[in-house]
SEDRENTOR-161176 format. One record per atom (N, C-alpha, C): x, z, y; residue in one letter. Coordinates in steps of 0.1 Angstrom, whole numbers, plus 5000, padded with zeros to 4 digits. Layout:
REM residues N
x;z;y;residu
X;Z;Y;a
...
***
This chain:
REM residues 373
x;z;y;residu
4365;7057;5538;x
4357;7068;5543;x
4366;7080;5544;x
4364;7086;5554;x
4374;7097;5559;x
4370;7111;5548;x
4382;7119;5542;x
4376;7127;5533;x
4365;7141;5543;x
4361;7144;5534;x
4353;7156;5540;x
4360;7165;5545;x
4357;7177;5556;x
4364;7186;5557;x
4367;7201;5554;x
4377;7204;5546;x
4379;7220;5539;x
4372;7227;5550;x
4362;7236;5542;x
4356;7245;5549;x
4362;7260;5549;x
4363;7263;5567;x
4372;7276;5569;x
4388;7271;5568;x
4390;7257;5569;x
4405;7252;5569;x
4414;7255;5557;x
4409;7260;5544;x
4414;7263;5534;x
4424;7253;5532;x
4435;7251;5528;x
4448;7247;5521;x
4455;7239;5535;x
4445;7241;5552;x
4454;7231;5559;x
4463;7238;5566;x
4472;7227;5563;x
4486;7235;5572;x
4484;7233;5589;x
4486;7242;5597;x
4478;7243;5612;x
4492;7245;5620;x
4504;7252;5611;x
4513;7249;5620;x
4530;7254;5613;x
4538;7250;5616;x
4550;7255;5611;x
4552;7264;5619;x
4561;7273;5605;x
4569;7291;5611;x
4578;7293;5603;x
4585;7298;5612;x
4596;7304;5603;x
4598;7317;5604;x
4584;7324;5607;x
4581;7341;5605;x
4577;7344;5594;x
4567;7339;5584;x
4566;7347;5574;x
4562;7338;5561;x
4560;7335;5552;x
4552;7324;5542;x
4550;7334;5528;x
4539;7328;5524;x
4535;7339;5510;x
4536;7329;5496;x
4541;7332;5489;x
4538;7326;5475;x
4526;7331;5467;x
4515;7322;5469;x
4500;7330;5459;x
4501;7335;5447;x
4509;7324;5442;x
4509;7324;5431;x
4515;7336;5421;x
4530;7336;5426;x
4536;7347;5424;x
4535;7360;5430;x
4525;7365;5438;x
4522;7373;5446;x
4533;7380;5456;x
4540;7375;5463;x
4550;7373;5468;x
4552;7370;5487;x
4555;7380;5493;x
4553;7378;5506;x
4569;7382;5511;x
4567;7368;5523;x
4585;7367;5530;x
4581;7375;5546;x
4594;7378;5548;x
4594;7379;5564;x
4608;7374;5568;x
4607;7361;5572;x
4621;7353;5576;x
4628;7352;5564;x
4620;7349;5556;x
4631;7354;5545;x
4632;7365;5537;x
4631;7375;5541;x
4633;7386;5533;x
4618;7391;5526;x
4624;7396;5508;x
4609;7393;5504;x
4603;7410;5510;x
4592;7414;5509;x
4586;7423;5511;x
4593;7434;5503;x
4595;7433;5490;x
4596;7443;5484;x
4613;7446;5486;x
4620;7438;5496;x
4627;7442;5497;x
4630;7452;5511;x
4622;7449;5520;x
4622;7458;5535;x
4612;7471;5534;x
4605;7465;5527;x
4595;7484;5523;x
4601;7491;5517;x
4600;7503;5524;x
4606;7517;5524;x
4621;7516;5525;x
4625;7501;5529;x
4641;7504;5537;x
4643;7499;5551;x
4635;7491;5557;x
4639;7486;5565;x
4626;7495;5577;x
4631;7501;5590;x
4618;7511;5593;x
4609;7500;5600;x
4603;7503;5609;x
4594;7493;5615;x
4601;7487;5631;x
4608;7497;5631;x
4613;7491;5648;x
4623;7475;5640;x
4633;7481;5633;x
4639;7469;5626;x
4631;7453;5626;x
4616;7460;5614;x
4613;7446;5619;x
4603;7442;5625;x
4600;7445;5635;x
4597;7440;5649;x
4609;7432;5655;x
4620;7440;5655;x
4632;7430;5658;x
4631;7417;5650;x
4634;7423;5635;x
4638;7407;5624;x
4626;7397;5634;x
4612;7401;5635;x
4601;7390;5640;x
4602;7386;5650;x
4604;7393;5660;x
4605;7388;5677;x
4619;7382;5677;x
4628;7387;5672;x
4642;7378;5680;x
4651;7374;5668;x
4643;7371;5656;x
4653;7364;5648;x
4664;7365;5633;x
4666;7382;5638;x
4675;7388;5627;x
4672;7402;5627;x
4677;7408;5615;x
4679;7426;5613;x
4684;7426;5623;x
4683;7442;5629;x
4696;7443;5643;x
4701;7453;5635;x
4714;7449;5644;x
4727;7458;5641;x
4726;7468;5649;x
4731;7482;5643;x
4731;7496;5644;x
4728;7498;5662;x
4735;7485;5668;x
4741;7482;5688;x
4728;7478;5686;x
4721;7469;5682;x
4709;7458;5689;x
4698;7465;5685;x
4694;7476;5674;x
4684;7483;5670;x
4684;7495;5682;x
4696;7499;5684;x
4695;7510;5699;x
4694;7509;5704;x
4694;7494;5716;x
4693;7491;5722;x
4672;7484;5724;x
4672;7483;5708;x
4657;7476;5712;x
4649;7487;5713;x
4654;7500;5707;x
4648;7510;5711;x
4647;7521;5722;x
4652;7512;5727;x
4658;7518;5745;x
4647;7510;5752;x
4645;7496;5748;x
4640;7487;5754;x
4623;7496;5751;x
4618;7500;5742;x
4604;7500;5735;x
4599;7515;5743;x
4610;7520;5743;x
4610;7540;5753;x
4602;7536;5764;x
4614;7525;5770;x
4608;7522;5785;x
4590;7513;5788;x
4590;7505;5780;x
4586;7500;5777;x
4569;7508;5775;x
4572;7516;5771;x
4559;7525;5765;x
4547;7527;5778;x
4556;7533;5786;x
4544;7538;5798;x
4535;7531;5801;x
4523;7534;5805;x
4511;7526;5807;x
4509;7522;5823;x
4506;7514;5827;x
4502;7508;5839;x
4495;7515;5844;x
4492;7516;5859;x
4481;7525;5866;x
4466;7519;5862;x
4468;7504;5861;x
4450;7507;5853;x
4446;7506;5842;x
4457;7503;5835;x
4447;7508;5818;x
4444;7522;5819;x
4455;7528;5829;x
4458;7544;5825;x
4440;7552;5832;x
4438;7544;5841;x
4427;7549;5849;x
4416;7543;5842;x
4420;7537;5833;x
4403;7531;5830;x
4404;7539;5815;x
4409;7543;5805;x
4409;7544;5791;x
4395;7552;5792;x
4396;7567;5802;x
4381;7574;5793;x
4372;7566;5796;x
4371;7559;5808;x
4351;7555;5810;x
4355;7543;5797;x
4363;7539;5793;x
4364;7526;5781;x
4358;7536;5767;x
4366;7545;5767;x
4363;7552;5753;x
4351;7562;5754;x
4343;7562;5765;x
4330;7569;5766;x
4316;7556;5761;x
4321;7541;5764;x
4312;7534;5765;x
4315;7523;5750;x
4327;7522;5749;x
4333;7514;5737;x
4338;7520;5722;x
4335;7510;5713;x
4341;7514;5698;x
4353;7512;5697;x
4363;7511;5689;x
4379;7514;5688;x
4380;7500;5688;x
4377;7489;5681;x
4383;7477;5684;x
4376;7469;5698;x
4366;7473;5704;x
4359;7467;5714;x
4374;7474;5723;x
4373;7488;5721;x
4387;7497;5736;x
4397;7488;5734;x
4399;7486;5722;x
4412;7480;5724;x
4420;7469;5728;x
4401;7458;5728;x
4404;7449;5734;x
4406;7447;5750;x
4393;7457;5755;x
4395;7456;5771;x
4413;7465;5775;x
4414;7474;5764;x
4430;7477;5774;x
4439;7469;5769;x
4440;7462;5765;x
4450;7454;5762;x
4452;7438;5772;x
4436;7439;5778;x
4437;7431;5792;x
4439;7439;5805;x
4436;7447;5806;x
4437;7457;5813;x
4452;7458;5814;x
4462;7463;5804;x
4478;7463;5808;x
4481;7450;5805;x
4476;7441;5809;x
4482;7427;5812;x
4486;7427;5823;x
4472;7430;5832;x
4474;7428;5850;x
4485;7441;5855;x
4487;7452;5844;x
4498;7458;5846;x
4513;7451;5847;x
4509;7443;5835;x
4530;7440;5833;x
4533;7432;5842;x
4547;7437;5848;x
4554;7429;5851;x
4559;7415;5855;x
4559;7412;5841;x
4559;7397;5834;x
4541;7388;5832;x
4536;7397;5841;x
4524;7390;5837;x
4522;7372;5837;x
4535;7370;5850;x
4530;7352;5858;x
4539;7348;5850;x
4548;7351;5839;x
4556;7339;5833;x
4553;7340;5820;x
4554;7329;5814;x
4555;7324;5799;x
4567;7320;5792;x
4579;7322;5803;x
4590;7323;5799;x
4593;7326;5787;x
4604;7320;5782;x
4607;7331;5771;x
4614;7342;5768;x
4625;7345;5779;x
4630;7361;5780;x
4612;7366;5785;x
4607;7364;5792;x
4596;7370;5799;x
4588;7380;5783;x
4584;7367;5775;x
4580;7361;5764;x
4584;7378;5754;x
4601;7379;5756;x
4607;7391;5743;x
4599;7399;5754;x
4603;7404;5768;x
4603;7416;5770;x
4585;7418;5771;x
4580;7411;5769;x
4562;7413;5768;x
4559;7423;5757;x
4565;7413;5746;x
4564;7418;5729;x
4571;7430;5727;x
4581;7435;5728;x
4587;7450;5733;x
4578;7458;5737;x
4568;7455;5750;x
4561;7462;5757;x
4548;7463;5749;x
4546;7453;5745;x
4530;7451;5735;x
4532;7463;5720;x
4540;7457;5718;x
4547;7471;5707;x
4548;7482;5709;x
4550;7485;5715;x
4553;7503;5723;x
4540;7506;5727;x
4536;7501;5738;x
4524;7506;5740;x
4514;7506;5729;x
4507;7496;5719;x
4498;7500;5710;x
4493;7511;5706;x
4501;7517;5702;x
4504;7528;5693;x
4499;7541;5704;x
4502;7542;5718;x
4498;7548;5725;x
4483;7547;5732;x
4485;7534;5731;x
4464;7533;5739;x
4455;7533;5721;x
4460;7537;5716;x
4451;7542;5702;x
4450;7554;5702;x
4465;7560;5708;x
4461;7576;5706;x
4454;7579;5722;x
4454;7578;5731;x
4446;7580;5744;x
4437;7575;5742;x
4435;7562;5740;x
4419;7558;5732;x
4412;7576;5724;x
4417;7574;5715;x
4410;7589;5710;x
4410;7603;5713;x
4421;7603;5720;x
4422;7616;5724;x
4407;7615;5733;x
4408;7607;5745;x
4398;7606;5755;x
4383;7610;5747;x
4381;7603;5739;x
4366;7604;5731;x
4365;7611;5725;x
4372;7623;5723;x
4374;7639;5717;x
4376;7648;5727;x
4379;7640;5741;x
4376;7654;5747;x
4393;7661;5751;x
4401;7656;5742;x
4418;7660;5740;x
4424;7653;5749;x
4438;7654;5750;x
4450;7651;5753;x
4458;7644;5748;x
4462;7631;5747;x
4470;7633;5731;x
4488;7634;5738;x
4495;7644;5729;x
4508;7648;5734;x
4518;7637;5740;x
4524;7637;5747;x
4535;7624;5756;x
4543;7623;5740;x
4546;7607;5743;x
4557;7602;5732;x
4568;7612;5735;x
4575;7613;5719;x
4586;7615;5721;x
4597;7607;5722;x
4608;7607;5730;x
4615;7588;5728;x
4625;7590;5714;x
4627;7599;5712;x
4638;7602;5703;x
4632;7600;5688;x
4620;7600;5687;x
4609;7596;5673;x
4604;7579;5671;x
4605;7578;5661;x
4601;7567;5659;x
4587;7563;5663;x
4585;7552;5663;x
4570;7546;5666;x
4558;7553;5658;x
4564;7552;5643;x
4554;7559;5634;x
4550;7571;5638;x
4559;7581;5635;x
4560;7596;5640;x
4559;7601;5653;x
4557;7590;5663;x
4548;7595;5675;x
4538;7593;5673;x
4531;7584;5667;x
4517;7581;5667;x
4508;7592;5656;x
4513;7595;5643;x
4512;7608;5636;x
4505;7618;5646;x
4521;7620;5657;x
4517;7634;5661;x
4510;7633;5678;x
4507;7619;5676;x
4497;7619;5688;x
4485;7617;5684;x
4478;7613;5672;x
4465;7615;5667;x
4466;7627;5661;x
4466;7633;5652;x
4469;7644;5643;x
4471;7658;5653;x
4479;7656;5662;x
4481;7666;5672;x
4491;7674;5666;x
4494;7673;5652;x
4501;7682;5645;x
4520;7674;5638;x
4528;7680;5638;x
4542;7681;5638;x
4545;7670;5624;x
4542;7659;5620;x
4540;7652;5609;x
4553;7655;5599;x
4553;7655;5584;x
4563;7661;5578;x
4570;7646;5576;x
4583;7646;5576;x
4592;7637;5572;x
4587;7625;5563;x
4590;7630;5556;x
4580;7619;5544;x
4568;7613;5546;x
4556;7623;5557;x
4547;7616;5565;x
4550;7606;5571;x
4559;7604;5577;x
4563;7591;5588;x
4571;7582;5581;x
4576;7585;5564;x
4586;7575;5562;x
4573;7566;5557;x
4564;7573;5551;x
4551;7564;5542;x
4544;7557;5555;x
4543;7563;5565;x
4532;7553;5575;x
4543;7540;5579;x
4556;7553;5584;x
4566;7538;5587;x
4563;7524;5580;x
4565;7527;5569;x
4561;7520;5557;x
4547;7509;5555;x
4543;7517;5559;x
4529;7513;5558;x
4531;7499;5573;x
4533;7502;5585;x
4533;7494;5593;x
4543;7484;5588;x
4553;7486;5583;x
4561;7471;5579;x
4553;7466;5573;x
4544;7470;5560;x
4539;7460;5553;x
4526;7450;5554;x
4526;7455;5571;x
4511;7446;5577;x
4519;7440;5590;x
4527;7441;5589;x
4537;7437;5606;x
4531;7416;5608;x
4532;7409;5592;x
4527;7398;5595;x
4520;7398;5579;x
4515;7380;5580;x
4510;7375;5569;x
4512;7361;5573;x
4515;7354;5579;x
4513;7340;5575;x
4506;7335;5590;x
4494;7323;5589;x
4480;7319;5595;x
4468;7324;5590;x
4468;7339;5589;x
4455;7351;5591;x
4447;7344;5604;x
4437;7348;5604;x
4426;7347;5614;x
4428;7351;5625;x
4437;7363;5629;x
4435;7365;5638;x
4451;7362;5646;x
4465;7360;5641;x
4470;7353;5643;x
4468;7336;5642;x
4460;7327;5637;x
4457;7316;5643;x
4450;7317;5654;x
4441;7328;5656;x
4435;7325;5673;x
4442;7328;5681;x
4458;7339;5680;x
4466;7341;5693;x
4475;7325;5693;x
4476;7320;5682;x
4483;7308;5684;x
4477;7297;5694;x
4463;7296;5686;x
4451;7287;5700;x
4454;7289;5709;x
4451;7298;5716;x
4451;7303;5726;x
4464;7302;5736;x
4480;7307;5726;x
4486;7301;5736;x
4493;7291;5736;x
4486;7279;5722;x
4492;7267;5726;x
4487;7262;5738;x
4473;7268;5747;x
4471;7261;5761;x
4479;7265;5768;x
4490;7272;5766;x
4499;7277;5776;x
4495;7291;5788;x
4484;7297;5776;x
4479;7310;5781;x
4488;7319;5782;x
4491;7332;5788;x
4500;7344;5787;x
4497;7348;5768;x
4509;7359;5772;x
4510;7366;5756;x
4494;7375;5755;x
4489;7382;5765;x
4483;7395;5769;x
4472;7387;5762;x
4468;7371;5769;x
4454;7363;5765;x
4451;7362;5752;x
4469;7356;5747;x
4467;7355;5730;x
4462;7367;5720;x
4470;7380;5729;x
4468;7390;5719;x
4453;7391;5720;x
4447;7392;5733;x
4434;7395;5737;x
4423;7389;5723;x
4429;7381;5723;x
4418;7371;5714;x
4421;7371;5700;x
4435;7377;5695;x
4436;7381;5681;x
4429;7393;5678;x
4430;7405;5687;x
4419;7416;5685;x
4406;7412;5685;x
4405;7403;5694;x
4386;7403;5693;x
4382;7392;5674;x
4394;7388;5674;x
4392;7382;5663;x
4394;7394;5648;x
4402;7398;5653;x
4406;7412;5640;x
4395;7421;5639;x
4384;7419;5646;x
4373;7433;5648;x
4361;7425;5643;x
4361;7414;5641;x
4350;7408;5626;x
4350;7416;5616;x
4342;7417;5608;x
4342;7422;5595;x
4348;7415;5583;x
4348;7404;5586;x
4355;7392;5579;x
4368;7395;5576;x
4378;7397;5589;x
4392;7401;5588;x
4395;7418;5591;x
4394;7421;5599;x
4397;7433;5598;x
4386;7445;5596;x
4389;7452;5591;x
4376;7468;5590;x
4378;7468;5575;x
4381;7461;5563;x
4375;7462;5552;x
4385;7474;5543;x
4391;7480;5550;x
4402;7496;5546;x
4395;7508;5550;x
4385;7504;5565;x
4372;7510;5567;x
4363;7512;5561;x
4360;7501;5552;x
4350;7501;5543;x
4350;7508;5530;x
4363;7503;5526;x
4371;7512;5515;x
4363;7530;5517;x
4370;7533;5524;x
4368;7548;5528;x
4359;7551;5527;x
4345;7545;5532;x
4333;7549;5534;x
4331;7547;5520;x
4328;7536;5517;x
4326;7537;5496;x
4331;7546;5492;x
4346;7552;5496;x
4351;7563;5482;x
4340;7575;5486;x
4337;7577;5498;x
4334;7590;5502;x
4315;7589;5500;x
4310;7577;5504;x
4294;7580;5494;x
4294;7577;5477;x
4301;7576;5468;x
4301;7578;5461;x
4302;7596;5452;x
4295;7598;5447;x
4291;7613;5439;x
4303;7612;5427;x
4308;7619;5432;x
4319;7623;5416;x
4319;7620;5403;x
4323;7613;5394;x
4319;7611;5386;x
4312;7596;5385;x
4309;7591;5394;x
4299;7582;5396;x
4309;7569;5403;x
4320;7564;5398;x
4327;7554;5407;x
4326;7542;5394;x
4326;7542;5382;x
4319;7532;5376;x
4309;7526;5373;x
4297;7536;5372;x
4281;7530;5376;x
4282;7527;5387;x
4283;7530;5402;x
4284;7526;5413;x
4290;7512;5416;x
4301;7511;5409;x
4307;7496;5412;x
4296;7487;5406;x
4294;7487;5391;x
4284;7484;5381;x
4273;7480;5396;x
4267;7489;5398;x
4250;7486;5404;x
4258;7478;5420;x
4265;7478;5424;x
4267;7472;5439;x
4275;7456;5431;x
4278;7451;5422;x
4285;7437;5420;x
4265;7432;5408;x
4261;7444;5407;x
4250;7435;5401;x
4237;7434;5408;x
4239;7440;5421;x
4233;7437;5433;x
4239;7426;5439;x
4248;7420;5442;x
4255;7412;5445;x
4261;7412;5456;x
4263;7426;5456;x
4273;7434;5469;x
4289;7431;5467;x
4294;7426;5476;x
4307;7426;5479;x
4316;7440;5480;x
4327;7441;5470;x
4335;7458;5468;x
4347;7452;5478;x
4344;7458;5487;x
4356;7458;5498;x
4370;7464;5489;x
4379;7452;5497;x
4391;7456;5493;x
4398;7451;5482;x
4390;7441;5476;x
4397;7430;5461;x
4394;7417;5467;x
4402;7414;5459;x
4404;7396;5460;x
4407;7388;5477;x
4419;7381;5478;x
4427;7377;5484;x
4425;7358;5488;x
4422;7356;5494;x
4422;7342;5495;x
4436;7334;5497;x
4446;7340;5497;x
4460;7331;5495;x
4465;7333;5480;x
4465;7351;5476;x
4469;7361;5464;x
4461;7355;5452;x
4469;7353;5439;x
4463;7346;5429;x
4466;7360;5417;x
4472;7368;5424;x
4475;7376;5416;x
4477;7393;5433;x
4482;7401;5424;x
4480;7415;5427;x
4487;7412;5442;x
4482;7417;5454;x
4491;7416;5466;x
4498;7428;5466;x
4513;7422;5468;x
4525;7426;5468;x
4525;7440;5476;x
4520;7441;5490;x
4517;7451;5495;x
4506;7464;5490;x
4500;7455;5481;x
4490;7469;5473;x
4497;7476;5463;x
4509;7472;5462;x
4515;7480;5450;x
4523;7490;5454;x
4524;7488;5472;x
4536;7498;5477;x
4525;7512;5482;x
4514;7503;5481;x
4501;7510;5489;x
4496;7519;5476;x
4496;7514;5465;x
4492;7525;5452;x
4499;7533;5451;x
4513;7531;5452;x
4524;7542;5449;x
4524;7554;5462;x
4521;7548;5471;x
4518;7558;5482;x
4511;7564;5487;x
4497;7563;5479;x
4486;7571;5481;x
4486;7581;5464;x
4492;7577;5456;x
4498;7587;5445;x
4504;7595;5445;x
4516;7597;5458;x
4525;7606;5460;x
4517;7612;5472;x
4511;7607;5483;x
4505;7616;5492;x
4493;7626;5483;x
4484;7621;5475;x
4476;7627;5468;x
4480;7638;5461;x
4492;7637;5455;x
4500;7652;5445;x
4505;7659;5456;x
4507;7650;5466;x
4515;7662;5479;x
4499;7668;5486;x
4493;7668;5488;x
4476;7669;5494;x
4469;7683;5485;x
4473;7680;5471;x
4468;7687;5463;x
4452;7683;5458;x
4445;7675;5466;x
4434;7669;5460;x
4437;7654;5459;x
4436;7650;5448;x
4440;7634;5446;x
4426;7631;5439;x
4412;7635;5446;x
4399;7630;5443;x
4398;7608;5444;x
4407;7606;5463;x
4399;7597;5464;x
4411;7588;5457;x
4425;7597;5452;x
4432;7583;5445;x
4426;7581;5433;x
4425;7591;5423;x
4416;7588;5411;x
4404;7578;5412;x
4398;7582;5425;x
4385;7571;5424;x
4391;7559;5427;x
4399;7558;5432;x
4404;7549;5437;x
4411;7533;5421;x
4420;7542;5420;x
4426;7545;5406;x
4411;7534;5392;x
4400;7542;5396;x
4390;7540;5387;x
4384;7529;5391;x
4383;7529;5404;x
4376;7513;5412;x
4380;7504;5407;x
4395;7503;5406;x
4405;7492;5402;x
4403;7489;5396;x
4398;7494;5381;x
4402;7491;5369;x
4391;7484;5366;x
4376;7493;5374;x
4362;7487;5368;x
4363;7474;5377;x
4367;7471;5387;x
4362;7456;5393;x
4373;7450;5383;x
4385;7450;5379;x
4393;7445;5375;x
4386;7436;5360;x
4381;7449;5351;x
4371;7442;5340;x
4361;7440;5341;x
4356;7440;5352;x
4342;7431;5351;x
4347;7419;5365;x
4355;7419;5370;x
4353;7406;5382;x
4369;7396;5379;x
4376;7406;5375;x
4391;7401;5372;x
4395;7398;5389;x
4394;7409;5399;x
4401;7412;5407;x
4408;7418;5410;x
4420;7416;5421;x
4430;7426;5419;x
4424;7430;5429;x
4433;7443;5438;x
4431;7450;5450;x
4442;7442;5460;x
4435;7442;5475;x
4443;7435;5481;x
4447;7449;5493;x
4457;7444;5503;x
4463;7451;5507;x
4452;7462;5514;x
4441;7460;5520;x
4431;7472;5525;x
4430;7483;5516;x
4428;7479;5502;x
4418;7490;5492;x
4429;7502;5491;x
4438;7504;5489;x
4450;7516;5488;x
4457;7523;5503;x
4451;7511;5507;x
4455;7517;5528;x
4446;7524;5531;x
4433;7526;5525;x
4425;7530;5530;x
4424;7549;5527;x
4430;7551;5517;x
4434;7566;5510;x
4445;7571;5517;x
4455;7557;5516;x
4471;7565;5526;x
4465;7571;5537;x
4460;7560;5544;x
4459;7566;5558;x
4449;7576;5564;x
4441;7581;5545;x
4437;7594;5551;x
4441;7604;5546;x
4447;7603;5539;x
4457;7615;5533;x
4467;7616;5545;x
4470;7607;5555;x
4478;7610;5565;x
4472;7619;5576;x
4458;7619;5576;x
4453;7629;5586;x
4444;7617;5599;x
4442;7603;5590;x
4443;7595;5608;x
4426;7592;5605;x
4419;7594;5614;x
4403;7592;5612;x
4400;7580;5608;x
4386;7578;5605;x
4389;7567;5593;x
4384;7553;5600;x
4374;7557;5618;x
4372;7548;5620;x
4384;7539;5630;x
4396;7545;5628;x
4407;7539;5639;x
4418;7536;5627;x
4414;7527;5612;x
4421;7520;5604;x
4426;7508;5608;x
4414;7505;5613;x
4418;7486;5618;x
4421;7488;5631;x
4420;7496;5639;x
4431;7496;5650;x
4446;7503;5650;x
4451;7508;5638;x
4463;7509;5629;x
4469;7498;5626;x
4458;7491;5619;x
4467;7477;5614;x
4470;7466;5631;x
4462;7475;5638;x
4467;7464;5649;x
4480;7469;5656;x
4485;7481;5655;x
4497;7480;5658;x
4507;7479;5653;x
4506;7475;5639;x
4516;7473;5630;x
4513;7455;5634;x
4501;7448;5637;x
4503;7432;5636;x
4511;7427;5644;x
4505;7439;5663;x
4511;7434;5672;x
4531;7428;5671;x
4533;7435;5659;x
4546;7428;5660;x
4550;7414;5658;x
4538;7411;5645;x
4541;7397;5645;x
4532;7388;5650;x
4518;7394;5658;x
4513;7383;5667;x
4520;7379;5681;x
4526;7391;5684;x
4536;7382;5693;x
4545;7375;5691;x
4558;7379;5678;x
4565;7366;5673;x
4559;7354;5672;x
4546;7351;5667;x
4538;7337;5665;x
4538;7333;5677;x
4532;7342;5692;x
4529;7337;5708;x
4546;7331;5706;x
4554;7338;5707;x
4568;7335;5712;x
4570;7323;5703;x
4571;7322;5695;x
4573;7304;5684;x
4563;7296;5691;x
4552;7298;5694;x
4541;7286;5696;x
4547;7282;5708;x
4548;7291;5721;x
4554;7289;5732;x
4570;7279;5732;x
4576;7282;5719;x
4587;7276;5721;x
4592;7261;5717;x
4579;7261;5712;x
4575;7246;5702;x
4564;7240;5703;x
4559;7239;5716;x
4542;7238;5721;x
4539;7225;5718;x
4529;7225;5710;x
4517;7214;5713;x
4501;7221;5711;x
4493;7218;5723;x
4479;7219;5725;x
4474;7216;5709;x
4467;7228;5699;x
4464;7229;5689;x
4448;7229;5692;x
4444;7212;5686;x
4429;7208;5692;x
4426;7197;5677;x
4419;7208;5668;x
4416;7194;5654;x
4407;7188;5657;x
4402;7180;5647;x
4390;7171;5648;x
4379;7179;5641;x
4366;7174;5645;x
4357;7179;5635;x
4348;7169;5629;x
4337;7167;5618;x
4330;7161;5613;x
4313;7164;5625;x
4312;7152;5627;x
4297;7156;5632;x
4288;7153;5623;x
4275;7163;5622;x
4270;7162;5611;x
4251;7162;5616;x
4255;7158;5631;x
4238;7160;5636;x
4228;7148;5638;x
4220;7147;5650;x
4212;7133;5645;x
4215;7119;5651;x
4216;7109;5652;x
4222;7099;5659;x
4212;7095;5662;x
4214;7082;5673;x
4207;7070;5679;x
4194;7081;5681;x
4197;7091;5693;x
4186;7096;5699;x
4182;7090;5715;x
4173;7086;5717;x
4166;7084;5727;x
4162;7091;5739;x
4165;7089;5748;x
4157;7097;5760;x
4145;7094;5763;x
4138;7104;5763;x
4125;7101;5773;x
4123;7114;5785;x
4116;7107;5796;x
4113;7123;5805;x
4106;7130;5800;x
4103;7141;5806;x
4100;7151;5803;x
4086;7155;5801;x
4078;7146;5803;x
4061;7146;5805;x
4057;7135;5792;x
4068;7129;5786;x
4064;7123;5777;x
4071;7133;5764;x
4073;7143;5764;x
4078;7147;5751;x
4073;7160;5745;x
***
């Protein structure tokens, strides 16, 4: 008898990569190799977008050059460009972001091949732009402008000073920098397995991404750094350990703990504690790190969870100034780096990704017409 099947695919391997693998156990996350704690806060984010899409660090030539590539690359098509306000008058931030992200498909260039040069220079384009239809996304639904990229600024520090509107301080962009390396990948996440689906039928990159966002805008996978936020901020002062207390003995889920690969503290919440500790003394109010701080400890003794990468992102990124409901379309332009490395590997090594399933309904049914039933 055939065994039963893991539910939600838990422990099955769905596909080989040689983009990123995590050790659970050891709380330990790779990117090609290199462990995490070794590229945060040294390696910036253009870098690795490179390491993911083509293979290696670039060299001082291949990093200026990919950044020449990402400048160009940036401008938006005449119809995303024409559609963004009626999108951001009628849509939420992950719904916008999914229609323009099909929307500058029929823009690119490269739309009719699945080549693989086609393939890099998509992912260049997908990268650059993000960051921009997030900030025109909101500028539009505020009524604003948001300021033209600067080419001479990094990815981070345009997007700062295209939400924010304001001149971001140094140290602002090295921590966000930061912050996008340490979500650039994960492994077979949810919403990279559905750009893989997708283009193991030999769909474009634009279809795959299309369908990792609609998959990142569950509650399941992405929002829960959103959630965070909203918790620290209805919580009354003073009140963050009864509050945990009455929501786990309600049998409410505390967004932002416990990890389904992580057996231990994820590696990325540790760069994420230390960074909402230094933004908070630089801020002058460090209310939501303390609560923050205090969350930890009380789920910690009473659930024995750690905090997973959302729960500390969720303070950074507002101590950075960035509104709280365009978190999880943050993390999507830090993913887009490595959901298109996955399109580009699936494409390079294709087989039609089609499992089996268990049927579990009624047999040996009968037809009758319709006057007899």
């Amino acid at each position: 008898m055939a065994d039963k099947p893991t539910k939600g695919l838990a422990d099955v391997v769905a596909a080989s990569t040689a983009l990123s693998d995590i050790d659970g156990k050891a709380g330990r996350l790779f990117y090609r190799g290199y462990d995490i704690h070794d590229l945060a806060g040294r390696a910036t984010f253009e870098e690795t977008a490179h390491l993911l899409q083509r293979g290696k660090l670039p060299t001082r030539t291949e990093l200026d050059s990919y950044g020449d590539e990402l400048a160009r690359g940036r401008e938006l098509g005449a119809l995303v460009s024409a559609n963004i306000a009626e999108i951001a008058e009628k849509q939420k931030p992950m719904e916008a972001l999914r229609s323009l992200v099909s929307l500058a498909g029929a823009d690119d260039p490269d739309k009719d091949s699945t080549a693989h040069d086609a393939n890099l220079r998509k992912a260049a384009r997908l990268v650059a732009q993000q960051p921009l239809l997030v900030a025109r996304y909101h500028a539009a639904r505020t009524g604003g402008s948001a300021p033209d990229a600067d080419d001479s600024l990094s990815i981070a520090a345009n997007f700062l000073l295209q939400v924010t509107g304001r001149t971001p301080a140094p140290r602002e962009v090295e921590i966000f920098d930061e912050c996008l390396v340490l979500h650039a990948d994960h492994t077979m996440n949810a919403s990279t397995f559905a750009a893989r689906v997708c283009a193991a039928t030999l769909s474009d990159m634009h279809s795959a991404i299309v369908a990792a966002i609609g998959t990142l805008k569950g509650p399941l996978h992405g929002g829960a750094n959103e959630q965070v936020m909203k918790t620290l901020e209805s919580i009354p002062a003073g009140g963050v350990a009864q509050a945990v207390r009455d929501k786990l003995a309600a049998g409410e889920k505390i967004m932002g703990f416990g990890h389904r690969v992580y057996k231990t503290e994820d590696p990325r919440a540790t760069h994420l504690r230390r960074m909402s500790a230094e933004l908070a003394e630089a801020s002058g109010d460090d209310t939501y790190y303390r609560m923050s701080k205090e969350m930890e400890e009380v789920v910690f003794e009473t659930k024995g969870l750690y905090p997973n990468v959302d729960f500390y992102a969720a303070s950074v990124y507002h101590y950075l100034g960035i509104p709280t409901d365009l978190f999880t379309p943050v993390f999507s332009i830090s993913r887009m780096s490595g959901w298109t490395a996955h399109v580009i590997e699936q494409h390079a090594d294709n087989r039609l990704i089609r499992p089996d399933s268990e049927y579990i309904g009624e047999t040996d049914q009968k037809w009758k017409p319709i006057e007899e039933r």
